[in-house]
N, C-alpha and C positions, 0 to 999 in steps of 0.2 A: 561365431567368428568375431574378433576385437572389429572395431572401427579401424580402418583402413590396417588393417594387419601389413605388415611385413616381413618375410621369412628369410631367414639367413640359416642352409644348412650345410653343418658342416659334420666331419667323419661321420658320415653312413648315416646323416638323417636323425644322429642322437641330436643335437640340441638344435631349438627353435629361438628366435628370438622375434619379437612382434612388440606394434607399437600403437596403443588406442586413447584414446579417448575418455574421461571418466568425470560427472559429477561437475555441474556447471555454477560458478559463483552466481549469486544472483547480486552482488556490488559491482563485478568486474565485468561479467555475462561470457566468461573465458571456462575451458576446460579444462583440469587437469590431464598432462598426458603421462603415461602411465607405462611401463616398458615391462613386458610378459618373456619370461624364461621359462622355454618348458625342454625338459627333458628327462627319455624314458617314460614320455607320457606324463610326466609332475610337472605343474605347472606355476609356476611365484610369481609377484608382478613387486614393482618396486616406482613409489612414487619418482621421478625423474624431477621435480624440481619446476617443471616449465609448464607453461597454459599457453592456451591458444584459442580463439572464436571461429567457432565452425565454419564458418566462411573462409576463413584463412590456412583450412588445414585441406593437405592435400592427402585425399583417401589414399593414392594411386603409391605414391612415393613415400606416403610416412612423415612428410616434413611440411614446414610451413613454408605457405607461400609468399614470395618477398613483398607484398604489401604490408603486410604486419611490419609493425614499429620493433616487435623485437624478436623477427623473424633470424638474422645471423646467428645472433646469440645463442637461440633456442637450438636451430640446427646443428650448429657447433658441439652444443651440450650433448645431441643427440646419439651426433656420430662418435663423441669420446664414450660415450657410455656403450655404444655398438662394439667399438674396439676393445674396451674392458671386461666385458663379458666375454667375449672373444677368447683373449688372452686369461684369464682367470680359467677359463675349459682347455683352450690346451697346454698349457703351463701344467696343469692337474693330469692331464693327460700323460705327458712329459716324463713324470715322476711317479706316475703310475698310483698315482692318490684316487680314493673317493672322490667323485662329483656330483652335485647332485643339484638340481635350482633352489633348493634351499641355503644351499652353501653359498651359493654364486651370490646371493639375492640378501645374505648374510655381508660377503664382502661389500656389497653395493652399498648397503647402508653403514658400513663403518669402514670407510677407505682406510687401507695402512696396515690393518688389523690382518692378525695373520692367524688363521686358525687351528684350532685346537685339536688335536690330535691322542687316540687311548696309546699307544707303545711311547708318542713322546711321553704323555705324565705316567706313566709306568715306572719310564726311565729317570725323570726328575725326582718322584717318589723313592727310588730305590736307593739315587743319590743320597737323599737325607737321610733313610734310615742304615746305609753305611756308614752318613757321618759320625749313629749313635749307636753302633755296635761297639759292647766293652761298657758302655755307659748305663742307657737304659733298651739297648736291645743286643739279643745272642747273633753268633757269628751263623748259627744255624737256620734263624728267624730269616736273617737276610741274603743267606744264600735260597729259602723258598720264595721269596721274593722273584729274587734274578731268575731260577727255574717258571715260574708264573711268567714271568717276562717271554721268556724262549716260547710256552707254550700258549698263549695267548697270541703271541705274534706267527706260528706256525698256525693255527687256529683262521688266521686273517686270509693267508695264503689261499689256504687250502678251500676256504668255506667264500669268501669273497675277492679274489686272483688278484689281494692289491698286497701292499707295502702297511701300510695303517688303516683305520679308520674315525672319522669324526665322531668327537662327543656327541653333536647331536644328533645321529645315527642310532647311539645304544640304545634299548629297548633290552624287556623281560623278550623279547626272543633272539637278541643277540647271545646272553645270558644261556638261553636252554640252548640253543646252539654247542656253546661252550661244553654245556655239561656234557653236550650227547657227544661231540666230540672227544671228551678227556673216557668217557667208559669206552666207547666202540673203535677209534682210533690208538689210544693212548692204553687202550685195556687197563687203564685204571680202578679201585675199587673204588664203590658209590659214597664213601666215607671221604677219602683221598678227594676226591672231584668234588666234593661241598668243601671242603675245608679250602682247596685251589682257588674255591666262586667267594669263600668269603674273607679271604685273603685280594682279592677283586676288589670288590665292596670296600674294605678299605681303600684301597688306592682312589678309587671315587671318591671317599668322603675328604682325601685329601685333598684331590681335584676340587669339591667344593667348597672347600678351606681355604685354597687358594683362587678363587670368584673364576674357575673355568670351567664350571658347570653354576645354571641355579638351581637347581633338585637333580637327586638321585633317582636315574632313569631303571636299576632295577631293584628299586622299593617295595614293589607289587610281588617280588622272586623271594620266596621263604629258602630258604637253609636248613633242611631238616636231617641231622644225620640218624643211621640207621643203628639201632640197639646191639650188642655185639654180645650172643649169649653165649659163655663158654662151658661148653660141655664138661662133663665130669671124664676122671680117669679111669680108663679099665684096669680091672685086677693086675691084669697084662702088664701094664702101662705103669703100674706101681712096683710093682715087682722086679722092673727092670731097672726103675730108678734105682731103688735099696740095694740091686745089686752093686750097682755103679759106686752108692754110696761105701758101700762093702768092702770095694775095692779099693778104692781112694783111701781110706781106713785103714785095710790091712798096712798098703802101701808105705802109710806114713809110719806106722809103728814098725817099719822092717826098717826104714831111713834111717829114723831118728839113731837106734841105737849105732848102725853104722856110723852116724856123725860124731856121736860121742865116744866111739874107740877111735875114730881119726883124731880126736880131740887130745 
């Protein structure tokens, strides 16, 4: 358990917030205190900014006590960081987004930053390559696209009950998810579902073209499609053809001269 932990729980015990202690200067003789988000059992901690000398910290409450010179300060820092956290979980909640203490403990260190999201760069991706339809891409190219789009976002729904989810989320098993999704839901063939995953893969590398990824999360996920051996035709199967052709044949040489006594 953290040094003087503090629990703040909210909807049904999913996220913790706690606040310790950590790593003593030996110029200052002051602690780093250190703010712990755990939720779902994950837990992140995110340096807070403030110190304090064990003497001054009060286990019970989490905050410094007013003999510290920069006891307001510190507490002030403490309680807006309490309320941010706060609000960053149910604001997520709200809109029905992934949450996760990485994410939270991601905003914490870059205030303002708003994070990134797979259906939104889907959708900025698809933008651009509408802009080059006619140019250097086909109208067909990026109607698979927009289709990728629908079934990746049905994919979200179904497999994790949100709206989107975060880039830094994706892993090689958000990937086989997908796949096992597009055969057994979507009854797609195993050709169609890699071709889907690496039509995916792009969009990522555009994501990481544009600095909102720094590595491709399914790198480690090969793409293999399956060999497509086409059987030979039976006698049957020839035979029917030639008739066809037979007839198409005959047909045209009974036209033709009619045309040219209409002529």
């Amino acid at each position: 358990m953290p040094v003087g932990a503090l629990k703040s729980s909210i909807m049904d015990n999913r996220l913790y917030i706690s606040y310790f202690l950590h790593k003593e200067s030996a110029v200052t003789q002051k602690r780093t205190i250190y703010i712990s988000i755990t939720i779902a059992g994950k837990r992140e901690r995110v340096n807070t900014g403030g110190s304090v000398r064990d003497v001054h910290w009060d286990a019970a409450k989490c905050r410094i006590k007013n003999q510290d010179e920069d006891a307001f300060t510190n507490n002030k820092l403490l309680a807006a960081l309490n309320t941010k956290v706060t609000e960053i979980y149910t604001d997520s909640l709200k809109q029905n987004l992934p949450v996760s203490a990485k994410m939270i403990r991601d905003k914490l260190r870059s205030p303002g930053e708003t994070s990134e999201y797979l259906l939104r760069l889907i959708q900025l991706h698809n933008d651009y390559v509408k802009r080059k339809v006619g140019i250097e891409v086909s109208k067909a190219t990026y109607t698979k696209y927009c289709t990728l789009q629908l079934k990746v976002k049905a994919f979200i729904r179904k497999e994790y009950k949100s709206n989107d989810i975060a880039l830094d989320q994706l892993n090689k098993g958000f990937l086989m998810g997908f796949e096992l999704y597009l055969k057994a839901d979507e009854h797609i063939g195993h050709n169609t579902a890699i071709k889907y995953i690496q039509f995916l893969k792009r969009v990522i590398n555009y994501g990481i073209g544009m600095e909102w990824l720094k590595y491709h999360p399914f790198k480690a996920f090969k793409c293999s499609l399956h060999q497509v051996v086409r059987e030979c035709l039976t006698q049957e199967e020839i035979d029917a053809i030639r008739y066809r052709l037979l007839n198409v044949t005959s047909a045209y040489r009974f036209a033709l001269p009619c045309h040219l006594l209409k002529g």
